[in-house]
C-alpha positions, -999 to 999 in steps of 0.1 A, spaced: -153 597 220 -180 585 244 -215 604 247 -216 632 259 -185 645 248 -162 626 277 -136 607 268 -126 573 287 -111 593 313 -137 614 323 -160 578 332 -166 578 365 -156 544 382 -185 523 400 -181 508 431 -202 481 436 -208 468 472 -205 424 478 -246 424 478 -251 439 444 -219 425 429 -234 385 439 -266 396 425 -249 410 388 -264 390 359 -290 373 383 -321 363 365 -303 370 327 -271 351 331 -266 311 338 -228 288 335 -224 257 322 -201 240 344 -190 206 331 -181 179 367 -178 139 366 -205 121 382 -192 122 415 -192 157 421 -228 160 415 -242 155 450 -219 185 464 -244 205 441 -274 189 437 -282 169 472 -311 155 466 -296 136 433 -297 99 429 -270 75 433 -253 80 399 -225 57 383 -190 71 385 -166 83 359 -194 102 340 -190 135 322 -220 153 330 -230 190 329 -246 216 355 -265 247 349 -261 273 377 -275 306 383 -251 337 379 -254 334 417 -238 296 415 -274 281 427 -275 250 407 -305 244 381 -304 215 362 -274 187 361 -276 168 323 -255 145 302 -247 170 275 -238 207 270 -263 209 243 -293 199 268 -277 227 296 -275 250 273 -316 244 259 -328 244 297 -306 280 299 -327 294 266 -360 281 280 -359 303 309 -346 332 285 -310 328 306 -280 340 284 -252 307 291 -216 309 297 -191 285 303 -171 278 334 -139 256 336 
């Protein structure tokens, strides 16, 4: 049973529009997204020259704006708790 006595199938389905549906987990929810070296400056731009061949990892927003780019999970992941962000992996 559910609350309010309704079962699963009395849930009403929501519909969410494109606008609201980008904007889901915005500001609680940020990815890891592991990427080699040379991907960086797709997401990050303004990067440095950076040696190929490296495993490196980006943090983006639930909206996929990138944060942070680091050389380990672990320091993604700490950048992620120290804006109170929960993290989840991408592949």
């Amino acid at each position: 049973m559910i609350a309010d006595n309704k079962t699963k199938t009395d849930l009403e389905i929501v519909t969410l529009t494109p606008e609201q549906f980008a904007h889901l987990g915005d500001g609680a929810v940020a990815y890891v997204k592991p990427m080699l070296s040379e991907d960086v400056m797709r997401l990050f731009p303004q990067a440095p020259k950076i040696e190929p061949g490296l495993q490196l990892f980006a943090l983006l927003s639930a909206t996929g704006t990138p944060l942070v780019v680091t050389d380990t999970r672990a320091a993604a992941v700490a950048n992620a708790w120290e804006h109170d962000l929960q993290t989840v992996s991408l592949h």
